[in-house]
C-alpha positions in Angstrom: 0.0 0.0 0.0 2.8 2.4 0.9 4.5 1.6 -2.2 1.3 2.6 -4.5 0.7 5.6 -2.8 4.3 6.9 -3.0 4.2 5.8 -7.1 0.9 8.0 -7.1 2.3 10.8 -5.4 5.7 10.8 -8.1 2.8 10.4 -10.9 1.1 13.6 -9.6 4.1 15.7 -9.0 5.1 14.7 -12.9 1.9 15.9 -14.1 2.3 19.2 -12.0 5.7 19.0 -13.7 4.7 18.9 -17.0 2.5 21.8 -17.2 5.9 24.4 -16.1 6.3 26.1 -19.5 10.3 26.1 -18.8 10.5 22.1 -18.8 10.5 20.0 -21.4 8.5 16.8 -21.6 8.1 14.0 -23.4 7.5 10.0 -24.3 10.4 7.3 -23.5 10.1 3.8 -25.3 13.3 1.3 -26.2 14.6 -2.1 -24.9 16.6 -3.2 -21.9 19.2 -6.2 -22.1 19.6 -7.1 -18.6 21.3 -10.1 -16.2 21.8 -10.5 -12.6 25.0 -10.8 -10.9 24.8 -13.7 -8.1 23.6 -16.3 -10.4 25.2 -19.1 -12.4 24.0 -17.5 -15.5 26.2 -14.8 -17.0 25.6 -12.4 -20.3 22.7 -9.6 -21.0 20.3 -12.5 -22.4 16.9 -11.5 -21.1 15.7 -8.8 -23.3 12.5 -6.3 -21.9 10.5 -3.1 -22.9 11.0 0.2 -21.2 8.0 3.0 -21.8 7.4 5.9 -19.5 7.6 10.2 -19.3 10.1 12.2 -18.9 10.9 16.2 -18.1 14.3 18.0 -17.9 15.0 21.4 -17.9 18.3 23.5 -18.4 20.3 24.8 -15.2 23.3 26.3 -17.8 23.3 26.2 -21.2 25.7 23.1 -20.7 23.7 21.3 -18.3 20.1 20.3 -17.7 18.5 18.2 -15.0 15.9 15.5 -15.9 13.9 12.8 -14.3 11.4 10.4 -15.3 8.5 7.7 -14.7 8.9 4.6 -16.4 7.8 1.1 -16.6 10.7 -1.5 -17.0 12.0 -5.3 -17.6 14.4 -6.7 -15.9 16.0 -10.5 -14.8 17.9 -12.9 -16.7 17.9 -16.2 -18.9 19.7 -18.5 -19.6 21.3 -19.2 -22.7 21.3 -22.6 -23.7 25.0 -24.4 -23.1 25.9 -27.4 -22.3 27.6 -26.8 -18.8 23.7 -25.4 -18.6 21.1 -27.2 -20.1 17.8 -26.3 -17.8 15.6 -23.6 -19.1 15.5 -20.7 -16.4 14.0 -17.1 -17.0 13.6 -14.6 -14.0 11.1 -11.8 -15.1 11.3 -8.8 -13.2 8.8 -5.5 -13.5 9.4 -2.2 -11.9 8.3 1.6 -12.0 12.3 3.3 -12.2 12.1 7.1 -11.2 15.4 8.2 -12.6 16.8 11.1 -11.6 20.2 12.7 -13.0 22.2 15.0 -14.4 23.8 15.7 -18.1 26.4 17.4 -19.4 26.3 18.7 -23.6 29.6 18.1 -25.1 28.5 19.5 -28.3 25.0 20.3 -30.3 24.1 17.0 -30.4 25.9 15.0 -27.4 25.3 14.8 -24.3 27.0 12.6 -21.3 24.3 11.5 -18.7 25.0 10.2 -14.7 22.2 9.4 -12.5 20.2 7.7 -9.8 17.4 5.0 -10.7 14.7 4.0 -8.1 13.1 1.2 -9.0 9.3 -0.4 -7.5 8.9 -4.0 -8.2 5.5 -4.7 -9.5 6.1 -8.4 -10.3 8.0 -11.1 -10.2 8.6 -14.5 -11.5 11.1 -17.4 -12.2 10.1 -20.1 -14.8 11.9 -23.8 -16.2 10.6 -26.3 -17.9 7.8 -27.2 -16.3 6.4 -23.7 -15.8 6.5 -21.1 -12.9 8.1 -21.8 -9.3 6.1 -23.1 -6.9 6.0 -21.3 -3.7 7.8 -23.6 -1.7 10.9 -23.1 -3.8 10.4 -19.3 -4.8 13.1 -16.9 -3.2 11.5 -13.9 -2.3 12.7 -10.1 -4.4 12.8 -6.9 -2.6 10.6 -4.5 -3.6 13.1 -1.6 -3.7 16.4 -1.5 -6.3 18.3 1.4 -6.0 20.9 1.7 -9.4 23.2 4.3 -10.6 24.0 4.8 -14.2 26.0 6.1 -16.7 25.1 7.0 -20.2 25.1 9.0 -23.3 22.1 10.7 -25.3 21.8 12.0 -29.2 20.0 14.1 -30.7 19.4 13.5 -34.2 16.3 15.2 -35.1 14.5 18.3 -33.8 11.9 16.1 -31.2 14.0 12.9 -30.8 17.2 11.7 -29.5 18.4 8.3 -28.6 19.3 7.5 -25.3 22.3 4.6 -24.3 22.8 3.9 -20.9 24.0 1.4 -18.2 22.9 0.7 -14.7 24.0 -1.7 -11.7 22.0 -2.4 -8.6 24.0 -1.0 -5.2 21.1 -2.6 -3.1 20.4 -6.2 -3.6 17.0 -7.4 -5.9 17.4 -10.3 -3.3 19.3 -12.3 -0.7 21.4 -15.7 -2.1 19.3 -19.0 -1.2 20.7 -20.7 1.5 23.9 -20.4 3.2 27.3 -18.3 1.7 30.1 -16.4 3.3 29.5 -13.4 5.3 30.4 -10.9 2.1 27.8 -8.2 0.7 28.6 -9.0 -3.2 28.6 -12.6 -2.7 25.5 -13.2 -0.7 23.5 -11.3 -2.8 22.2 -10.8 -6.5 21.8 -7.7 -8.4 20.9 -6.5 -11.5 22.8 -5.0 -14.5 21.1 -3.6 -17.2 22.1 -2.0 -21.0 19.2 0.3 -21.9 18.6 1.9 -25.2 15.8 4.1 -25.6 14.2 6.8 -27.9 13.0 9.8 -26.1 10.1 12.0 -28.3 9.6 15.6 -27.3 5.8 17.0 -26.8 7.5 20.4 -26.4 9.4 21.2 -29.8 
Protein backbone atom coordinates (compact mmCIF):
# COMPACT_ATOMS: atom_id res chain seq x y z
CA UNK A 1 0.00 0.00 0.00
CA UNK A 2 2.79 2.41 0.91
CA UNK A 3 4.53 1.58 -2.22
CA UNK A 4 1.34 2.64 -4.46
CA UNK A 5 0.69 5.55 -2.80
CA UNK A 6 4.26 6.89 -3.04
CA UNK A 7 4.20 5.81 -7.06
CA UNK A 8 0.94 8.04 -7.15
CA UNK A 9 2.28 10.80 -5.44
CA UNK A 10 5.70 10.82 -8.14
CA UNK A 11 2.82 10.40 -10.86
CA UNK A 12 1.12 13.65 -9.59
CA UNK A 13 4.07 15.72 -9.00
CA UNK A 14 5.12 14.69 -12.91
CA UNK A 15 1.88 15.92 -14.07
CA UNK A 16 2.29 19.24 -12.01
CA UNK A 17 5.72 19.04 -13.71
CA UNK A 18 4.72 18.89 -17.04
CA UNK A 19 2.46 21.76 -17.25
CA UNK A 20 5.93 24.39 -16.08
CA UNK A 21 6.25 26.12 -19.50
CA UNK A 22 10.30 26.08 -18.75
CA UNK A 23 10.47 22.12 -18.77
CA UNK A 24 10.51 19.96 -21.42
CA UNK A 25 8.49 16.85 -21.57
CA UNK A 26 8.14 13.99 -23.38
CA UNK A 27 7.48 10.00 -24.33
CA UNK A 28 10.45 7.35 -23.48
CA UNK A 29 10.11 3.83 -25.31
CA UNK A 30 13.35 1.34 -26.15
CA UNK A 31 14.56 -2.15 -24.85
CA UNK A 32 16.57 -3.25 -21.88
CA UNK A 33 19.18 -6.20 -22.12
CA UNK A 34 19.59 -7.12 -18.65
CA UNK A 35 21.25 -10.06 -16.17
CA UNK A 36 21.82 -10.52 -12.56
CA UNK A 37 25.02 -10.75 -10.91
CA UNK A 38 24.79 -13.72 -8.07
CA UNK A 39 23.59 -16.32 -10.44
CA UNK A 40 25.16 -19.06 -12.35
CA UNK A 41 24.00 -17.50 -15.54
CA UNK A 42 26.24 -14.79 -17.00
CA UNK A 43 25.59 -12.37 -20.29
CA UNK A 44 22.72 -9.62 -21.04
CA UNK A 45 20.31 -12.47 -22.39
CA UNK A 46 16.90 -11.48 -21.08
CA UNK A 47 15.70 -8.84 -23.26
CA UNK A 48 12.48 -6.30 -21.88
CA UNK A 49 10.50 -3.14 -22.88
CA UNK A 50 10.99 0.23 -21.23
CA UNK A 51 8.02 3.03 -21.76
CA UNK A 52 7.44 5.95 -19.52
CA UNK A 53 7.61 10.19 -19.28
CA UNK A 54 10.07 12.20 -18.90
CA UNK A 55 10.88 16.17 -18.05
CA UNK A 56 14.26 17.98 -17.89
CA UNK A 57 15.00 21.44 -17.92
CA UNK A 58 18.27 23.50 -18.40
CA UNK A 59 20.32 24.78 -15.24
CA UNK A 60 23.26 26.33 -17.81
CA UNK A 61 23.31 26.21 -21.22
CA UNK A 62 25.67 23.06 -20.69
CA UNK A 63 23.69 21.27 -18.34
CA UNK A 64 20.07 20.26 -17.70
CA UNK A 65 18.54 18.20 -14.99
CA UNK A 66 15.86 15.50 -15.85
CA UNK A 67 13.90 12.82 -14.25
CA UNK A 68 11.37 10.42 -15.29
CA UNK A 69 8.47 7.73 -14.74
CA UNK A 70 8.94 4.64 -16.40
CA UNK A 71 7.78 1.12 -16.60
CA UNK A 72 10.75 -1.48 -16.97
CA UNK A 73 12.00 -5.31 -17.56
CA UNK A 74 14.44 -6.70 -15.89
CA UNK A 75 16.01 -10.47 -14.76
CA UNK A 76 17.94 -12.87 -16.72
CA UNK A 77 17.93 -16.18 -18.87
CA UNK A 78 19.75 -18.45 -19.59
CA UNK A 79 21.29 -19.18 -22.65
CA UNK A 80 21.35 -22.63 -23.67
CA UNK A 81 25.02 -24.44 -23.06
CA UNK A 82 25.95 -27.43 -22.26
CA UNK A 83 27.57 -26.81 -18.80
CA UNK A 84 23.71 -25.43 -18.58
CA UNK A 85 21.12 -27.17 -20.11
CA UNK A 86 17.80 -26.34 -17.82
CA UNK A 87 15.58 -23.58 -19.07
CA UNK A 88 15.53 -20.74 -16.44
CA UNK A 89 14.04 -17.13 -16.99
CA UNK A 90 13.59 -14.57 -14.05
CA UNK A 91 11.12 -11.85 -15.07
CA UNK A 92 11.29 -8.79 -13.21
CA UNK A 93 8.83 -5.50 -13.50
CA UNK A 94 9.36 -2.21 -11.93
CA UNK A 95 8.34 1.61 -11.97
CA UNK A 96 12.33 3.30 -12.20
CA UNK A 97 12.13 7.05 -11.24
CA UNK A 98 15.43 8.20 -12.56
CA UNK A 99 16.78 11.10 -11.56
CA UNK A 100 20.15 12.70 -12.99
CA UNK A 101 22.21 14.97 -14.43
CA UNK A 102 23.76 15.70 -18.08
CA UNK A 103 26.37 17.40 -19.43
CA UNK A 104 26.30 18.71 -23.60
CA UNK A 105 29.62 18.12 -25.10
CA UNK A 106 28.55 19.52 -28.28
CA UNK A 107 24.96 20.32 -30.25
CA UNK A 108 24.12 17.03 -30.42
CA UNK A 109 25.88 15.02 -27.44
CA UNK A 110 25.28 14.82 -24.26
CA UNK A 111 26.96 12.64 -21.28
CA UNK A 112 24.32 11.49 -18.72
CA UNK A 113 24.96 10.24 -14.71
CA UNK A 114 22.20 9.37 -12.48
CA UNK A 115 20.24 7.65 -9.76
CA UNK A 116 17.39 5.04 -10.72
CA UNK A 117 14.65 4.04 -8.08
CA UNK A 118 13.05 1.20 -8.95
CA UNK A 119 9.32 -0.42 -7.53
CA UNK A 120 8.94 -3.98 -8.20
CA UNK A 121 5.46 -4.70 -9.53
CA UNK A 122 6.06 -8.35 -10.28
CA UNK A 123 8.02 -11.08 -10.22
CA UNK A 124 8.63 -14.48 -11.55
CA UNK A 125 11.08 -17.36 -12.24
CA UNK A 126 10.13 -20.05 -14.84
CA UNK A 127 11.85 -23.82 -16.15
CA UNK A 128 10.56 -26.35 -17.86
CA UNK A 129 7.80 -27.18 -16.29
CA UNK A 130 6.43 -23.73 -15.81
CA UNK A 131 6.54 -21.07 -12.91
CA UNK A 132 8.07 -21.79 -9.31
CA UNK A 133 6.05 -23.05 -6.94
CA UNK A 134 5.99 -21.28 -3.72
CA UNK A 135 7.76 -23.61 -1.68
CA UNK A 136 10.91 -23.14 -3.85
CA UNK A 137 10.42 -19.35 -4.81
CA UNK A 138 13.10 -16.93 -3.21
CA UNK A 139 11.54 -13.86 -2.34
CA UNK A 140 12.71 -10.08 -4.37
CA UNK A 141 12.77 -6.91 -2.61
CA UNK A 142 10.64 -4.50 -3.63
CA UNK A 143 13.07 -1.65 -3.67
CA UNK A 144 16.38 -1.52 -6.33
CA UNK A 145 18.28 1.36 -5.95
CA UNK A 146 20.90 1.71 -9.37
CA UNK A 147 23.24 4.31 -10.55
CA UNK A 148 24.01 4.84 -14.21
CA UNK A 149 25.95 6.12 -16.69
CA UNK A 150 25.08 7.04 -20.23
CA UNK A 151 25.13 9.04 -23.34
CA UNK A 152 22.10 10.68 -25.32
CA UNK A 153 21.83 11.95 -29.18
CA UNK A 154 19.95 14.14 -30.73
CA UNK A 155 19.44 13.51 -34.19
CA UNK A 156 16.26 15.19 -35.06
CA UNK A 157 14.53 18.32 -33.83
CA UNK A 158 11.92 16.13 -31.24
CA UNK A 159 13.97 12.92 -30.79
CA UNK A 160 17.19 11.67 -29.51
CA UNK A 161 18.44 8.27 -28.59
CA UNK A 162 19.35 7.50 -25.35
CA UNK A 163 22.29 4.56 -24.31
CA UNK A 164 22.83 3.94 -20.88
CA UNK A 165 24.00 1.37 -18.18
CA UNK A 166 22.87 0.68 -14.75
CA UNK A 167 24.03 -1.74 -11.70
CA UNK A 168 21.97 -2.37 -8.62
CA UNK A 169 23.99 -1.02 -5.20
CA UNK A 170 21.08 -2.58 -3.12
CA UNK A 171 20.38 -6.18 -3.65
CA UNK A 172 16.99 -7.44 -5.88
CA UNK A 173 17.43 -10.35 -3.30
CA UNK A 174 19.28 -12.29 -0.69
CA UNK A 175 21.40 -15.68 -2.11
CA UNK A 176 19.27 -18.98 -1.22
CA UNK A 177 20.73 -20.69 1.49
CA UNK A 178 23.89 -20.45 3.19
CA UNK A 179 27.32 -18.32 1.66
CA UNK A 180 30.11 -16.45 3.27
CA UNK A 181 29.51 -13.42 5.25
CA UNK A 182 30.36 -10.93 2.13
CA UNK A 183 27.79 -8.22 0.71
CA UNK A 184 28.64 -9.01 -3.18
CA UNK A 185 28.56 -12.56 -2.74
CA UNK A 186 25.52 -13.19 -0.72
CA UNK A 187 23.49 -11.25 -2.79
CA UNK A 188 22.20 -10.80 -6.48
CA UNK A 189 21.84 -7.72 -8.35
CA UNK A 190 20.94 -6.47 -11.45
CA UNK A 191 22.79 -5.05 -14.50
CA UNK A 192 21.05 -3.64 -17.21
CA UNK A 193 22.05 -2.02 -20.97
CA UNK A 194 19.23 0.27 -21.88
CA UNK A 195 18.61 1.91 -25.20
CA UNK A 196 15.83 4.06 -25.59
CA UNK A 197 14.20 6.80 -27.95
CA UNK A 198 12.96 9.85 -26.07
CA UNK A 199 10.11 12.02 -28.32
CA UNK A 200 9.63 15.60 -27.27
CA UNK A 201 5.85 16.99 -26.82
CA UNK A 202 7.53 20.40 -26.43
CA UNK A 203 9.42 21.23 -29.83
Amino acid sequence: MIKKTFILILFILFVNILSAQRFEAGLLAGYNATQVEGDTYKGFNKPGVIAGLYVQTDVASAVFLAMEIKYSQKGARNKMKPEHPEKYIMRLGYIDVPVYMAFRTNNVGSIIGGVSTGFLVHSGEFDEYGEFPNEDRNAFNTIDLQPFLGFQFDFLDNLKADLRFAFSVLPIRGQPGEGTNYYWHNNQFSNVISLALYYSLDR
